[in-house]
BAGU-561396 format. One line per field, with one value per residue (C-alpha): x, z, y; residue number from 0; residue in three letters. Coordinates in pm, 1 decimal. Each point is the difference from the previous one (the first is absolute). Layout:
% BAGU-561396
X <- c(X,...)
Z <- c(Z,...)
Y <- c(Y,...)
k <- c(NUM,...)
r <- c(ALA,...)
END
This chain:
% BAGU-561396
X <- c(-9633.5,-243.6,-104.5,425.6,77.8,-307.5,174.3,350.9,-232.7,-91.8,276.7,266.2,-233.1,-238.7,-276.4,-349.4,-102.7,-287.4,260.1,230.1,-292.9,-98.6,346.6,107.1,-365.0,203.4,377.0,31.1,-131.9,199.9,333.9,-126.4,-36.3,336.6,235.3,-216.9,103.0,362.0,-0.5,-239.1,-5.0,-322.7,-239.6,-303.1,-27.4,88.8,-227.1,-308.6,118.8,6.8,-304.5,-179.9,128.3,190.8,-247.2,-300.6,158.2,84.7,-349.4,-163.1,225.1,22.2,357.3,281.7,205.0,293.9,-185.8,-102.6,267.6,85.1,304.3,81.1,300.4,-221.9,-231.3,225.2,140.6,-372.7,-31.6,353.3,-144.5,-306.0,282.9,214.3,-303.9,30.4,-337.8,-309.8,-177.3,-258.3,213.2,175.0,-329.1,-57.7,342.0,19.4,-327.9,183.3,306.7,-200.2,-199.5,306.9,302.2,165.2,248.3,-203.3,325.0,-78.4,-377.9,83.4,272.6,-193.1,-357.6,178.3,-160.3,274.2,-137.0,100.2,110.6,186.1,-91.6,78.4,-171.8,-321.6,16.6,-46.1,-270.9,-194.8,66.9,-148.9,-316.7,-60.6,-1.9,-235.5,-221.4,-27.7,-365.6,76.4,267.5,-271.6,-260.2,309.9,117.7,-409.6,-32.1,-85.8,254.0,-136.7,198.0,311.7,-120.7,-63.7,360.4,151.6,-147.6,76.4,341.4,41.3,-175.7,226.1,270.4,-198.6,33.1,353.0,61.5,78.5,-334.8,162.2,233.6,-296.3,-161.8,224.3,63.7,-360.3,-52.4,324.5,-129.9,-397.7,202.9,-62.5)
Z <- c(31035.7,-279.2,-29.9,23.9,-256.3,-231.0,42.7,-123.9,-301.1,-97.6,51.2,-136.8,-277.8,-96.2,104.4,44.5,368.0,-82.7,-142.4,264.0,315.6,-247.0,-30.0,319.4,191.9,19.8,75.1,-266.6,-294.3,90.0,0.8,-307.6,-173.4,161.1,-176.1,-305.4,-17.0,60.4,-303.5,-260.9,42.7,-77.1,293.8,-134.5,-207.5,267.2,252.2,-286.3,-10.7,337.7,96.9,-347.2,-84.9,276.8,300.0,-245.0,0.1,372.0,129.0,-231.0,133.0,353.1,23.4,82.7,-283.0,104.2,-49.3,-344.1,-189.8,-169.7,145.0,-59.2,-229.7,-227.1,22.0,-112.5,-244.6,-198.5,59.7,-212.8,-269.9,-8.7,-22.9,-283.8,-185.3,8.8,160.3,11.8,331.2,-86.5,-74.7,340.2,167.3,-151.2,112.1,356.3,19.3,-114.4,184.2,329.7,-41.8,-151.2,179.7,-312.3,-48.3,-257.9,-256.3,-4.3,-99.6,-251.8,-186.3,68.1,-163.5,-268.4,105.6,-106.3,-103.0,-348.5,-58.8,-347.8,-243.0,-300.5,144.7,102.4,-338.4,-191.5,206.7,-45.9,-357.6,31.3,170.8,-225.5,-258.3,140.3,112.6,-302.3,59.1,344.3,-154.6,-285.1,336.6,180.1,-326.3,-30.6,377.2,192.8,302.9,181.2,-282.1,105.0,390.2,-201.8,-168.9,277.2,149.9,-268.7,-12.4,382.5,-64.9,-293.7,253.1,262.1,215.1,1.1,-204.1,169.1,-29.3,-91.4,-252.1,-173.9,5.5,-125.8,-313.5,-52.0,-45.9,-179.4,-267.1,23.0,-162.3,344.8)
Y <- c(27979.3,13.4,363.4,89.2,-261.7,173.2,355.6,-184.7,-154.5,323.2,200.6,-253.0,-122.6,276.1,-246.4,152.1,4.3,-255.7,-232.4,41.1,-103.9,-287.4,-135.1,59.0,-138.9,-342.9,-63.3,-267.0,255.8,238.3,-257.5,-125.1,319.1,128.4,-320.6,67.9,395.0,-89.0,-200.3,180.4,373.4,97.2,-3.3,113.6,-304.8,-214.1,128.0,-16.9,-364.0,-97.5,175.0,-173.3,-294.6,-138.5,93.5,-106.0,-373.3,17.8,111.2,-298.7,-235.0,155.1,-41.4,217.0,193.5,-202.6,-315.0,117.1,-197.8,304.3,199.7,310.1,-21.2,-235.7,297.4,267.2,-267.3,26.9,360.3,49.9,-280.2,270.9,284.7,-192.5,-62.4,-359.9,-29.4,226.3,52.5,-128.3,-361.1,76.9,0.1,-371.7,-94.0,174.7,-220.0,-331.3,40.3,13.6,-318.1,-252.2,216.5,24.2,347.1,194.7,37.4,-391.3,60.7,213.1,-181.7,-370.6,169.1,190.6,281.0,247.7,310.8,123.0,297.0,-29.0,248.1,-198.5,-327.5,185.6,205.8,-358.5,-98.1,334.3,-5.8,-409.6,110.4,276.9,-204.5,-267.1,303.5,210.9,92.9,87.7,269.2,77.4,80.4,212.1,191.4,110.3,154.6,-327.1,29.5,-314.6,-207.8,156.4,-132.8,-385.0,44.0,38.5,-306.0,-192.2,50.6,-43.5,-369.0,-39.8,43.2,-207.5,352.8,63.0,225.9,342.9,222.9,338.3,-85.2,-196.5,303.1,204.6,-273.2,24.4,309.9,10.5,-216.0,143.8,348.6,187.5)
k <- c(0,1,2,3,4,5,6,7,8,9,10,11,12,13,14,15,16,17,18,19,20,21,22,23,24,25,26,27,28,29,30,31,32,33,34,35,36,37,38,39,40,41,42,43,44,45,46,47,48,49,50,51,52,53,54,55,56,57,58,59,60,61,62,63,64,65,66,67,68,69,70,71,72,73,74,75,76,77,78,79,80,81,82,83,84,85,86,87,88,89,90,91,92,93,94,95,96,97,98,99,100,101,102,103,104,105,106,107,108,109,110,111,112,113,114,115,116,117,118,119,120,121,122,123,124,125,126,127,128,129,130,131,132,133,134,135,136,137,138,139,140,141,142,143,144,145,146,147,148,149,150,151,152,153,154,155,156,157,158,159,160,161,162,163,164,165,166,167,168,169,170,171,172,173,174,175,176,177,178,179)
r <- c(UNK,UNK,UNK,UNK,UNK,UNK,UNK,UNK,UNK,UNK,UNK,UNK,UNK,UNK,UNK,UNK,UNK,UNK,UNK,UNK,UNK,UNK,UNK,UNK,UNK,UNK,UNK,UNK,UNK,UNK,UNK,UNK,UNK,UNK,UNK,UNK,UNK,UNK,UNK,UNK,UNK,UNK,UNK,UNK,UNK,UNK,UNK,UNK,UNK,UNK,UNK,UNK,UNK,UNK,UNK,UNK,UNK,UNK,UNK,UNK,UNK,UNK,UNK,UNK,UNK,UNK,UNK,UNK,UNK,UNK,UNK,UNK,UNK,UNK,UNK,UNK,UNK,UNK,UNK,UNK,UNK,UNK,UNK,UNK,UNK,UNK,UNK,UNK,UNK,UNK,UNK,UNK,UNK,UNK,UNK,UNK,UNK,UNK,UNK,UNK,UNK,UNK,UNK,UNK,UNK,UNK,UNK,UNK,UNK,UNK,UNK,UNK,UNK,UNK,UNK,UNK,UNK,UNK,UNK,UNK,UNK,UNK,UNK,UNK,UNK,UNK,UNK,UNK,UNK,UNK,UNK,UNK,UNK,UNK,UNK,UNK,UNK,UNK,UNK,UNK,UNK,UNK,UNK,UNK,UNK,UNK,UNK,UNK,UNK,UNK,UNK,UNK,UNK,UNK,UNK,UNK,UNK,UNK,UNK,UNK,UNK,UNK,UNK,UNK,UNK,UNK,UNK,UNK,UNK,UNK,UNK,UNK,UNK,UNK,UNK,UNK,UNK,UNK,UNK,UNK)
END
């Protein structure tokens, strides 16, 4: 029964009790979230994924989850991309989105769009130290109190990177080279 299989969702996976009715309100959620859980540990992100994402596409397309095209190891398969940094969320988003209309497995997505976060240290140093360059009034503007160029440096580096490069290490390497 629903409201018994929301007390196990709460008690077995420290799920609020709103979470737990919401997953549990339909048999199929609750399955879906259940094979998801057994292979990607944490719930919390899960459940903000099914109840976002996931239930979002279903309810436009007025399907079921099972008829989504998305199952739910391909699900926790994107959530670990998130975890290994090889994604962000919000490119997960993007790709949760593309994997439902063509079917494909999101790892596919990813590796066919080259949309491979990066995370490198030593690549994403380069490319601040490239934009900086281009952008030396922008620094000039940062170095004299305007923070907004900091915002626009950012922004420029992430469409350097066409938006893959990771957002807090870029920040960190920009303020790195700013002196801060």
């Amino acid at each position: 029964l629903p409201e018994a299989r929301a007390n196990r969702f709460i008690k077995d996976f420290g799920m609020s009790e709103y979470d737990a009715d919401v997953l549990t309100s339909e048999i199929e959620v609750a399955d879906y979230f259940e094979e998801c859980a057994s292979v990607y540990k944490n719930s919390k992100t899960i459940a903000n994924w099914i109840m976002g994402g996931i239930m979002a596409q279903v309810n436009l397309k007025g399907i079921s989850i099972r008829e989504i095209g998305v199952s739910p190891q391909d699900l926790a398969s994107l959530l670990k991309m998130i975890d290994g940094r090889i994604i962000s969320g919000k490119m997960a988003k993007e790709v949760l989105i593309e994997a439902i209309e063509t079917r494909r497995k999101p790892y596919q997505i990813v590796e066919s769009k080259g949309l491979k976060q990066i995370s490198d240290e030593a690549e994403l140093d380069g490319i601040v130290r490239v934009v900086l360059n281009r952008e030396a009034k922008s620094v000039k503007d940062y170095k004299s109190g305007k923070t907004n160029a900091f915002t626009f440096l950012i922004g420029q580096i992430m469409k350097e990177t066409k938006g893959r490069a990771n957002p807090k290490i870029v920040n960190e390497i920009l303020k790195k080279n700013l002196g801060e």
